[in-house]
BAMAR-153022 format. One record per residue (C-alpha): x, z, y; residue in one letter; residue number from 1. Coordinates in Angstrom, 3 decimals. Each point is the difference from the previous one (the first is absolute). Example, Ala and Ser with C-alpha at 12.3 -4.5 7.8 and 13.67 -1.06 7.14 Angstrom:
<rs>
+----------+----------+----------+-----+-----+
!       xx !       zz !       yy ! res !   n !
+----------+----------+----------+-----+-----+
!   12.300 !    7.800 !   -4.500 !   A !   1 !
!    1.370 !   -0.660 !    3.440 !   S !   2 !
+----------+----------+----------+-----+-----+
</rs>
This chain:
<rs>
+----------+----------+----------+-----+-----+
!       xx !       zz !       yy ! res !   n !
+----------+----------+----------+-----+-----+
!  -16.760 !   28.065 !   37.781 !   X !   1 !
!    1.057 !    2.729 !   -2.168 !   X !   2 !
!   -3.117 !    2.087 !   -2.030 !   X !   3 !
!   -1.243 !    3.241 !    0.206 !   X !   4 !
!    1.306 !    2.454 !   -2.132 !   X !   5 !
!   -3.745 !    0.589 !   -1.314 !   X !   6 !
!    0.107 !   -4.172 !   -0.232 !   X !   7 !
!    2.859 !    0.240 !   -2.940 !   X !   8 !
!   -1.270 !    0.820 !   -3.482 !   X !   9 !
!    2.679 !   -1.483 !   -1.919 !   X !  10 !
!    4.155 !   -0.744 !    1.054 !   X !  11 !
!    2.012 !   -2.815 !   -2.149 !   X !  12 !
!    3.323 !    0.458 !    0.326 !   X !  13 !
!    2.186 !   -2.636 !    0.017 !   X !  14 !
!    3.944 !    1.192 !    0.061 !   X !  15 !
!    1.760 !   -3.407 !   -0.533 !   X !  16 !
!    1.251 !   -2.412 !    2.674 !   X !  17 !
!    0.331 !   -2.806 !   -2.167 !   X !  18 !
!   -2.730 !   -1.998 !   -1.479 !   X !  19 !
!   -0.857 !    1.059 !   -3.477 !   X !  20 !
!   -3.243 !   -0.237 !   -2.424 !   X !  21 !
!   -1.049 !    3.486 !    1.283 !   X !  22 !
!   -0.066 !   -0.886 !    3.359 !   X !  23 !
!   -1.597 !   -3.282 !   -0.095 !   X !  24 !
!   -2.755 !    2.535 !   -1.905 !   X !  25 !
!   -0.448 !    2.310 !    2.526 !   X !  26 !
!    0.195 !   -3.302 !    2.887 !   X !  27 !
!   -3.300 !   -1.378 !   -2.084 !   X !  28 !
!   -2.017 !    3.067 !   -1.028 !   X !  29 !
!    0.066 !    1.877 !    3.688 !   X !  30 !
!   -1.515 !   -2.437 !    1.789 !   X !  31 !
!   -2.890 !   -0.373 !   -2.578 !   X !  32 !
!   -0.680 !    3.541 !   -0.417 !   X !  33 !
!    0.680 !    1.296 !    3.671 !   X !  34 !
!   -3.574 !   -1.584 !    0.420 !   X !  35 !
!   -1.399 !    2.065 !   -2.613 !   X !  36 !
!    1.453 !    3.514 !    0.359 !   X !  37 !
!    2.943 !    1.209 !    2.474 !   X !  38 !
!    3.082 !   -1.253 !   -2.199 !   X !  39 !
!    3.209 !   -0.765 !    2.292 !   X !  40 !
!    3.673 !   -0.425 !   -1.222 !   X !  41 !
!    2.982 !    1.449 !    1.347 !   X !  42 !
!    3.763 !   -0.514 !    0.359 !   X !  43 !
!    2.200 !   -3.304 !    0.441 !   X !  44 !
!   -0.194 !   -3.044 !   -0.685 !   X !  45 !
!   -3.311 !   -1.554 !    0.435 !   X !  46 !
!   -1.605 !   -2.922 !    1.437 !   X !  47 !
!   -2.029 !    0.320 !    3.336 !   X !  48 !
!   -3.556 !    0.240 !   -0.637 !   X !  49 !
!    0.248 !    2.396 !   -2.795 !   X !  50 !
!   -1.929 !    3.331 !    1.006 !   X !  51 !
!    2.949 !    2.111 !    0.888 !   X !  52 !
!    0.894 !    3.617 !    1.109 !   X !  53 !
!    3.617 !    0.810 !    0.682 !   X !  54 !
!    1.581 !    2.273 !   -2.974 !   X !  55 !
!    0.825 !    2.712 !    2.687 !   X !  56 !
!   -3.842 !    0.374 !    0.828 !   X !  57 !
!   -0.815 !   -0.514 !   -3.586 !   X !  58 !
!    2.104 !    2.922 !   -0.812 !   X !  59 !
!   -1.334 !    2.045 !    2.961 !   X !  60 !
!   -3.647 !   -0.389 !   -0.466 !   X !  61 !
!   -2.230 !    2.962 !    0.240 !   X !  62 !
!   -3.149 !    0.645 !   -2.050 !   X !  63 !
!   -0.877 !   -1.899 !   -3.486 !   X !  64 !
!   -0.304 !    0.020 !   -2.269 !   X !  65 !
!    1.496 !   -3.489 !   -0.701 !   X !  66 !
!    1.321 !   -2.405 !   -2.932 !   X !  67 !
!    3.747 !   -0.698 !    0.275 !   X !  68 !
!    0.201 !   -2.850 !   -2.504 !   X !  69 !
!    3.597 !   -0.436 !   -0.984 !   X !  70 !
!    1.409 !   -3.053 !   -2.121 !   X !  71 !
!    3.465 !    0.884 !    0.051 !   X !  72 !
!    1.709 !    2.909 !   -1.031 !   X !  73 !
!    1.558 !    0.862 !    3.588 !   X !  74 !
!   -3.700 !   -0.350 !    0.642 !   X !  75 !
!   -1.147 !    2.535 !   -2.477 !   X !  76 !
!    3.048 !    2.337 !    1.647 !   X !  77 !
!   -1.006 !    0.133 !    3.279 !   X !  78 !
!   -3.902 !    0.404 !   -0.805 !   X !  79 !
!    1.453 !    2.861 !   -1.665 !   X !  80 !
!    2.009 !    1.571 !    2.757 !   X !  81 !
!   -2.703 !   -0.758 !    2.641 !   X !  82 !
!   -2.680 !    2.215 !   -2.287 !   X !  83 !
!    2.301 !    2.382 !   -1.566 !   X !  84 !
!    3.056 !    0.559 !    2.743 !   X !  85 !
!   -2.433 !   -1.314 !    3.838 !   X !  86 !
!   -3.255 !    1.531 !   -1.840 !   X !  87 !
!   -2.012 !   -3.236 !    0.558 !   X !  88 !
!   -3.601 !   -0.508 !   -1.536 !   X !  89 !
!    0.964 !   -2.547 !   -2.120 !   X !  90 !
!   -1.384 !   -1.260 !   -3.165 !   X !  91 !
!    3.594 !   -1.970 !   -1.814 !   X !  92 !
!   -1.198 !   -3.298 !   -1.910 !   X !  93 !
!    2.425 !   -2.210 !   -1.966 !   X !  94 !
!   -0.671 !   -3.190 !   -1.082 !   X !  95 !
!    2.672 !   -1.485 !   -2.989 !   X !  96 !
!    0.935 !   -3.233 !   -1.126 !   X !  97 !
!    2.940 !    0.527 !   -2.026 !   X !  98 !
!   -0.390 !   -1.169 !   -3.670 !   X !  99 !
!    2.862 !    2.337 !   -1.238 !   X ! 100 !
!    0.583 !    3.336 !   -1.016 !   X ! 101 !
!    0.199 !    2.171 !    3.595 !   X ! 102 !
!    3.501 !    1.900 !    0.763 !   X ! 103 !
!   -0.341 !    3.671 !   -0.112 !   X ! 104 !
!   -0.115 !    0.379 !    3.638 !   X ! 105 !
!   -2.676 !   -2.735 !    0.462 !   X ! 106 !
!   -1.803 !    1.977 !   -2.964 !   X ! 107 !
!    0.624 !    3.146 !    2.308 !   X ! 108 !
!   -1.579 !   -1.455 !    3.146 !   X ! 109 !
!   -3.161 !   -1.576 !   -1.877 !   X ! 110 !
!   -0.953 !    3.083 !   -1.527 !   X ! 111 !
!   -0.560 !    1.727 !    3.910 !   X ! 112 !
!   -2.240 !   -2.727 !    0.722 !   X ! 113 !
!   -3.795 !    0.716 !    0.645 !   X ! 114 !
!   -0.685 !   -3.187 !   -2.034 !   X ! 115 !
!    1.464 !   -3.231 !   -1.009 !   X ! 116 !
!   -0.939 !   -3.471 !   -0.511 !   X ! 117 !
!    1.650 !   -2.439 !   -2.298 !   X ! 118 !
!   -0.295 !   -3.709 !    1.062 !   X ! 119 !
!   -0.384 !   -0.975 !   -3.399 !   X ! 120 !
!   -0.543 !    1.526 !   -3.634 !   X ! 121 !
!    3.214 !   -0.761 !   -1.089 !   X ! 122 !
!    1.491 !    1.965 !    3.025 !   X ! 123 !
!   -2.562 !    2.915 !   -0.713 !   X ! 124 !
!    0.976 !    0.179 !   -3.722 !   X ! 125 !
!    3.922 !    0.913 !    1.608 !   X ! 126 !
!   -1.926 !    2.738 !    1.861 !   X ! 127 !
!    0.425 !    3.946 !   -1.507 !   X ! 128 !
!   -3.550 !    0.286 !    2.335 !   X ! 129 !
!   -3.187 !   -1.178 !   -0.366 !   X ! 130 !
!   -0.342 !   -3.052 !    2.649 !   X ! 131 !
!   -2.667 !   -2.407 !    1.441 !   X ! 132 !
!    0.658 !   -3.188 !   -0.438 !   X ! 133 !
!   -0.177 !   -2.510 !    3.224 !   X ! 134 !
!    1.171 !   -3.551 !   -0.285 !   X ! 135 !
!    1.349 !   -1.699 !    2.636 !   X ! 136 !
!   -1.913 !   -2.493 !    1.707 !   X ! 137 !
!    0.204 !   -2.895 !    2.441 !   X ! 138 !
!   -1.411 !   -1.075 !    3.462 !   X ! 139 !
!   -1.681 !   -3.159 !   -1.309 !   X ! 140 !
!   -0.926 !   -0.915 !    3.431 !   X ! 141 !
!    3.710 !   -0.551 !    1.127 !   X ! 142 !
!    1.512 !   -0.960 !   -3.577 !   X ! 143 !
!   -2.811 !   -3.268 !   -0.401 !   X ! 144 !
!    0.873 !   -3.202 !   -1.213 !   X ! 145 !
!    0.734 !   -2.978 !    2.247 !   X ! 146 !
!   -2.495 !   -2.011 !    0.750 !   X ! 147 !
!    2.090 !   -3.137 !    0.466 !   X ! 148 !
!    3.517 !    0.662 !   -2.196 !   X ! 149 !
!    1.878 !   -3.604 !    1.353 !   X ! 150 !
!   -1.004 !    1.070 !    3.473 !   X ! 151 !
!    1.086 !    3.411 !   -0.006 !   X ! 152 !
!    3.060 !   -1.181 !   -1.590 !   X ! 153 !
!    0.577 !   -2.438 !    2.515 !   X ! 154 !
!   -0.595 !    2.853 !    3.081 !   X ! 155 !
!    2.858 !    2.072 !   -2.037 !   X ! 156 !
!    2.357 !   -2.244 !   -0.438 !   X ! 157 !
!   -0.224 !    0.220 !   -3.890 !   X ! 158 !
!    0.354 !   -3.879 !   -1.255 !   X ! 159 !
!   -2.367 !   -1.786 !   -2.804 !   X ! 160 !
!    0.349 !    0.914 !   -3.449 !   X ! 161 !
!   -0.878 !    2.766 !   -2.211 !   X ! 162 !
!    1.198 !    3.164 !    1.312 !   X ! 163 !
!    0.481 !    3.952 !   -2.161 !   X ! 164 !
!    0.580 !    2.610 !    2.229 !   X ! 165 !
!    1.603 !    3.218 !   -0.650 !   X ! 166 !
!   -0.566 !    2.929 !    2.927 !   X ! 167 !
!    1.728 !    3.683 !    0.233 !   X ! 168 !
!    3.248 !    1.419 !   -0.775 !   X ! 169 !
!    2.991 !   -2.048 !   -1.142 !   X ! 170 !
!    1.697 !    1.575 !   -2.543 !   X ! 171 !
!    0.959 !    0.305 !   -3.902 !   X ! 172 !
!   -3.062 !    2.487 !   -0.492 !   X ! 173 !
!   -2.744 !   -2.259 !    1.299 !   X ! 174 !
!    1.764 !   -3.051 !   -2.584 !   X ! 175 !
!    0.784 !   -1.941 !    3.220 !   X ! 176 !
!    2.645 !   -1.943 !   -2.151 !   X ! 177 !
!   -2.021 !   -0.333 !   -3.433 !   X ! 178 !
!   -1.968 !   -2.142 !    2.932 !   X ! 179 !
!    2.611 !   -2.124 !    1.180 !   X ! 180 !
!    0.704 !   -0.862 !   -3.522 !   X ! 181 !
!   -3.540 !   -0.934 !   -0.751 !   X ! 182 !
!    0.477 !   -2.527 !    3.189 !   X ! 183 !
!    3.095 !   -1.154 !   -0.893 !   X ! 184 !
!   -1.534 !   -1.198 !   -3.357 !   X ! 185 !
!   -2.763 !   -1.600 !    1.349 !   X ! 186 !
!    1.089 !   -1.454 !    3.031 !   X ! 187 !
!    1.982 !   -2.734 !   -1.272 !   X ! 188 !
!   -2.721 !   -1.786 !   -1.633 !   X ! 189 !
!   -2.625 !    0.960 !    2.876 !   X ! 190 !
!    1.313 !   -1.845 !    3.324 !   X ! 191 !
!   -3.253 !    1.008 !    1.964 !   X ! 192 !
!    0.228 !    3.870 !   -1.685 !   X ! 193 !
!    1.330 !    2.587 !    2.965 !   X ! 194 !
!    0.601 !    3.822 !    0.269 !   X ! 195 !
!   -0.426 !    2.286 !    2.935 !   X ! 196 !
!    1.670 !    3.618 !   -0.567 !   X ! 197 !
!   -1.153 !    2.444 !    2.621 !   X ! 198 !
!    2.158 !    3.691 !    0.363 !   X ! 199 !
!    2.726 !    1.668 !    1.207 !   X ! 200 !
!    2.854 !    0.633 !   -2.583 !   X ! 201 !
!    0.694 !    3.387 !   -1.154 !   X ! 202 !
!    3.288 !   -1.248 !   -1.196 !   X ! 203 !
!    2.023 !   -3.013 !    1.905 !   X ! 204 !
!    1.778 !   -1.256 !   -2.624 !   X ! 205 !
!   -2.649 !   -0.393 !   -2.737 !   X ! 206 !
!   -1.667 !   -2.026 !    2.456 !   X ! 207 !
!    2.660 !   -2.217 !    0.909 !   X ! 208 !
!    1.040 !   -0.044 !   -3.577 !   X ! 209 !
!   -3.198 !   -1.853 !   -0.552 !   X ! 210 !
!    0.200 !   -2.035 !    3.072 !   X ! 211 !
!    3.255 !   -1.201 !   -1.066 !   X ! 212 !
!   -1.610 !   -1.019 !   -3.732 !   X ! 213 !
!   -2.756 !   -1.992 !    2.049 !   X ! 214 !
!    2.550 !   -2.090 !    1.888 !   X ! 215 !
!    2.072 !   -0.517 !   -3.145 !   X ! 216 !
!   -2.947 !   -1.383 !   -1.244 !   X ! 217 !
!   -0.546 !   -2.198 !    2.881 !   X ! 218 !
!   -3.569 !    1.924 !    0.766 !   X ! 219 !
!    0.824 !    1.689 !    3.111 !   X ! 220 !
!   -2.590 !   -2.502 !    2.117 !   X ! 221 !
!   -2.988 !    0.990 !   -2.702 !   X ! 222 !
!    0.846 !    3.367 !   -0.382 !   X ! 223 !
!   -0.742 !    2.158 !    3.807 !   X ! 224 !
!    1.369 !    3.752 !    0.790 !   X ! 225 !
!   -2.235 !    1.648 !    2.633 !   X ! 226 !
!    1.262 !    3.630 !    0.650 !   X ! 227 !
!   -3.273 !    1.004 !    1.956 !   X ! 228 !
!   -2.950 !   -1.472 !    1.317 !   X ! 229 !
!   -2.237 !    2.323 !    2.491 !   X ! 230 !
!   -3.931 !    0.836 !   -1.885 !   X ! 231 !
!   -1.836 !   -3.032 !    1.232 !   X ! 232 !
!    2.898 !   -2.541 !   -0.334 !   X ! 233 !
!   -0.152 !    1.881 !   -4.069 !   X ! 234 !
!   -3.997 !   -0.519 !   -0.852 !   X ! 235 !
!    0.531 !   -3.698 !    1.128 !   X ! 236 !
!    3.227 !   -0.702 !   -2.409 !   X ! 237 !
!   -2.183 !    1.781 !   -3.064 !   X ! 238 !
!   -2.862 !   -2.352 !    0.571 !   X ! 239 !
!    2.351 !   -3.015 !    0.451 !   X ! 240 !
!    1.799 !    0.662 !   -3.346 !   X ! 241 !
!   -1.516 !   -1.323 !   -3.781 !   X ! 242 !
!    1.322 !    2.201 !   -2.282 !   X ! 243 !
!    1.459 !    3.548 !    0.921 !   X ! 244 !
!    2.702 !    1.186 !   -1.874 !   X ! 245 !
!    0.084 !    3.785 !   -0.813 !   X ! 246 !
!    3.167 !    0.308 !   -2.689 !   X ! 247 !
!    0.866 !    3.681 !    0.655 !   X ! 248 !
!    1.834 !    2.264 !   -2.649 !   X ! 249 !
!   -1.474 !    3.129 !    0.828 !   X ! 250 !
!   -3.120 !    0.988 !    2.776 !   X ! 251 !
!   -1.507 !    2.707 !    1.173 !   X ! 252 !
!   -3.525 !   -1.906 !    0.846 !   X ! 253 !
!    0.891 !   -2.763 !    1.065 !   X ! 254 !
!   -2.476 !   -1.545 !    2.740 !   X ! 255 !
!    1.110 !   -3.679 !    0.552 !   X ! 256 !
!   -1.790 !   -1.479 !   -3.267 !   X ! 257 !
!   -3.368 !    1.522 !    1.810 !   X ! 258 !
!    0.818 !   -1.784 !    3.727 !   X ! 259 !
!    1.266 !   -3.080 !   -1.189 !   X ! 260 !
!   -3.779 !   -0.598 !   -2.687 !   X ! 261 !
!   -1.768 !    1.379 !    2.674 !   X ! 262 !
!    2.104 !   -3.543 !    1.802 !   X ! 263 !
!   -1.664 !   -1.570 !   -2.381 !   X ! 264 !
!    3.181 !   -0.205 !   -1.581 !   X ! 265 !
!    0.252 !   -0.090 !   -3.836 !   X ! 266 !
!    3.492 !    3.040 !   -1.599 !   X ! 267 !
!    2.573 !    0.008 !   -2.769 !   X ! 268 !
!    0.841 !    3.265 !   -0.320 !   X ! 269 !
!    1.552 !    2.053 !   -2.272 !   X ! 270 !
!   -1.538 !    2.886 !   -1.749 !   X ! 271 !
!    1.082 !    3.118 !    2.010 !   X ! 272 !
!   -1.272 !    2.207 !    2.705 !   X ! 273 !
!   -4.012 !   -1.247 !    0.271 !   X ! 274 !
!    0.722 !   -3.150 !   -0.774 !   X ! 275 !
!   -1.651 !    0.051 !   -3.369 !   X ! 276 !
!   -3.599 !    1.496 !    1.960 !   X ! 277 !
!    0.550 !   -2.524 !    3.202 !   X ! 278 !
!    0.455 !   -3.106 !   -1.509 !   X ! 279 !
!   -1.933 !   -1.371 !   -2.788 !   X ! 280 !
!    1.463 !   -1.863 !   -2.008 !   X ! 281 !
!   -0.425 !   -3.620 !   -0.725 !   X ! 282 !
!   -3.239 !    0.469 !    2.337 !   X ! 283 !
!    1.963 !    0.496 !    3.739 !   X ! 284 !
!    3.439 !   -0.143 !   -1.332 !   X ! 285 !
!    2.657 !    0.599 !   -2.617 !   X ! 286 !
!    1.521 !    3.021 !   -1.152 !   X ! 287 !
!    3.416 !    0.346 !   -2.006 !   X ! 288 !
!    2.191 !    2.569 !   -1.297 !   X ! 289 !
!    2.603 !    1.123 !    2.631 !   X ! 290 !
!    3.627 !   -1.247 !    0.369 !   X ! 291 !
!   -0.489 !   -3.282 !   -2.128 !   X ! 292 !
!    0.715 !   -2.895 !    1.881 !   X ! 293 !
!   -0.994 !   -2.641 !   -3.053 !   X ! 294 !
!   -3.572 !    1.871 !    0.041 !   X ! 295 !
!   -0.115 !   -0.228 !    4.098 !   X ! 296 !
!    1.727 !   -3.279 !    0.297 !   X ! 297 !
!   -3.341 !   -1.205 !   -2.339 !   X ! 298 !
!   -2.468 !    1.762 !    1.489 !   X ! 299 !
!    0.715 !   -1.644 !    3.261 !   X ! 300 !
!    0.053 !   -3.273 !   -1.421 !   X ! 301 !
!   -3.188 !    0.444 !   -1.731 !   X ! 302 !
!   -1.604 !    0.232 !    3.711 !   X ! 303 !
!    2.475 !   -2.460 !    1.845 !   X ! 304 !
!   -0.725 !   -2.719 !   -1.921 !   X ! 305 !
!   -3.708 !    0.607 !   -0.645 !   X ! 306 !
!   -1.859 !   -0.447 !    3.257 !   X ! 307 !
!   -3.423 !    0.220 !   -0.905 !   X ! 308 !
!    0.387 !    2.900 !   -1.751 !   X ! 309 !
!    2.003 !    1.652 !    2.951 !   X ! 310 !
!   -3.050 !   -0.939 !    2.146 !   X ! 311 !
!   -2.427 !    1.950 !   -2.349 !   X ! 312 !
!    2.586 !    2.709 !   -0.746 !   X ! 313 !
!   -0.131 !    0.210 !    4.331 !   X ! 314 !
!   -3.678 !    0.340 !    0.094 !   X ! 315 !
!   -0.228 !    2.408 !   -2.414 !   X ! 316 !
!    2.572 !    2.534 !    1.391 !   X ! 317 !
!   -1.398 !   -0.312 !    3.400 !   X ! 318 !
!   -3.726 !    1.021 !   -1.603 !   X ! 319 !
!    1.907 !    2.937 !   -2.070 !   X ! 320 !
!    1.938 !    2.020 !    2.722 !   X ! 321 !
!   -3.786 !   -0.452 !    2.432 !   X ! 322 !
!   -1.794 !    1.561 !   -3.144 !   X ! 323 !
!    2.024 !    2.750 !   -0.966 !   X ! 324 !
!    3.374 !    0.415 !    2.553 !   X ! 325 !
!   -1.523 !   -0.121 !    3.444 !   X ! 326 !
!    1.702 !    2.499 !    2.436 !   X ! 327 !
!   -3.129 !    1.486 !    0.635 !   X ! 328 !
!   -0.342 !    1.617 !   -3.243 !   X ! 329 !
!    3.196 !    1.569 !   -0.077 !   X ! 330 !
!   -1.002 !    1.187 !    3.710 !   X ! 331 !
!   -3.031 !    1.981 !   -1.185 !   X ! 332 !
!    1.575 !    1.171 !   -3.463 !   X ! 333 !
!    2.584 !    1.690 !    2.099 !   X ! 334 !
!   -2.303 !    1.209 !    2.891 !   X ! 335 !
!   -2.587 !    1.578 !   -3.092 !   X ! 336 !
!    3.471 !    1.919 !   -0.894 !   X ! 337 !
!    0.882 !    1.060 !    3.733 !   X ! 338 !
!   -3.807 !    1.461 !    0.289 !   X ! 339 !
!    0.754 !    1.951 !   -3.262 !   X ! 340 !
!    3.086 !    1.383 !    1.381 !   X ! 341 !
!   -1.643 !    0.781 !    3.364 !   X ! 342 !
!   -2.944 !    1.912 !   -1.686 !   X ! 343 !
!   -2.596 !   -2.453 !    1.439 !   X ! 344 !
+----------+----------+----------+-----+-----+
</rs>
């Protein structure tokens, strides 16, 4: 049943088909603070369940005021047109990511917001605005580590050994192929060591470039290519894995580290995006520079080979993200904001 227009305090747009970081954001937060205040999302692409109102009738509402909280510049532009061109009682929120120096037009848009969050300093300090900073956080009630890892592996079809799993977008930006070498190193030597890559490819051929390096190797059995798996299918494979693999060149935020220790599951990452304030180091991971297999390539031997250490390294992470990542606190940081903007 679709709310009230008095019911909706808040709209989330979400103008993107395809799965992307963003939108698995706005798919986790809604649902969390819908039962707080009257925050829905808007436009295509998202999972039933989600507290949802058409973009027409989001367009079309009467009264306010409301938040529109954009992510996305075509975000930001229709917030924009729907105050300044449909005279809409809106109140335009951005929330950036991006750890680089804005383009002009980006700069253009941010400046017309009514505020703007950063989801980490390092993203504020790219900001020509002052920002509040929320960090992302994670639903540590579905991301919890398994209870029973050889039977859960056993239900998935995953076979004994020691698995690293690596989950999100294949491509040469997230250093997809800096971890295929770091397998292909360490596999020979490791007959019970396995890899599970979850994403879609952004580009074909890198992907089968790397495939056809794995079967020239004679790893293809150890090393498995899963394009998607649905959300549930996903919080399973984190918990299942024993390492997690997070290799990426270059990040906006970056959320995977966060899901798979809140798994229980100890990272190597490298040190970009939030990495470096996710994951601490030597504690519930490894961090290393980015785009340096050798450094990678050791850094996930250091855990492969060092079980007990791995086991502590799990406990740990899981204890972190409930202390200081839970979804909940990002849910009230940005509902504190929304009641700003709203004057209440």
């Amino acid at each position: 049943m679709e709310p009230r227009p008095e019911q909706i305090d808040v709209l989330a747009p979400n103008l993107k088909r395809r799965l992307s970081g963003v939108t698995a954001t706005v798919v986790r937060l809604i649902p969390v603070q819908n039962k707080r205040l009257g925050v829905w999302a808007t436009g295509p692409g998202l999972p039933p369940g989600v507290p949802h109102v058409p973009l027409v009738r989001a367009a079309t509402l009467p009264g306010g005021p409301r938040v529109w909280h954009a992510r996305r510049n075509t975000e930001m532009v229709l917030g924009l047109i729907l105050r300044n061109v449909l005279r809409r009682d809106l109140r335009l929120l951005f929330t950036s990511a991006a750890q680089r120096r804005h383009t002009r037009f980006t700069r253009w848009l941010i400046e017309r917001m009514d505020a703007v969050v950063a989801t980490s300093p390092q993203a504020a300090a790219y900001l020509e605005r002052p920002a509040e900073v929320v960090m992302h956080g994670v639903d540590t009630e579905a991301f919890r580590p398994a209870p029973d890892k050889a039977s859960l592996r056993n239900e998935l079809e995953l076979e004994p050994g020691t698995w690293v799993g690596c989950f999100g977008r294949v491509r040469h930006q997230k250093g997809t192929d800096v971890l295929v070498e770091a397998m292909l190193r360490l596999m020979p030597d490791r007959p019970d060591l396995r890899c599970l890559i979850v994403g879609r490819p952004d580009d074909t051929a890198f992907r089968e470039e790397l495939q056809r390096k794995v079967a020239a190797a004679g790893l293809a059995g150890r090393l498995r290519w899963v394009a998607h798996l649905p959300w549930d299918a996903l919080t399973r494979h984190y918990a299942a894995m024993d390492v997690y693999a997070a290799p990426q060149r270059w990040e906006g935020f970056g959320l995977t580290p966060l899901e798979a220790m809140a798994s229980g599951v100890p990272v190597v990452a490298t040190t970009v995006g939030a990495f470096p304030a996710l994951v601490r180091d030597g504690e519930t991971g490894r961090l290393v520079p980015p785009d340096d297999p050798e450094a990678f390539t050791d850094a996930m031997r250091a855990l492969v080979d060092t079980p007990e250490e791995r086991l502590q390294m799990a406990r740990a992470a899981r204890a972190h993200v409930e202390a200081r990542f839970g979804i909940e606190r990002e849910a009230e940081a940005l509902i504190a904001v929304y009641r700003r903007l709203l004057g209440r």
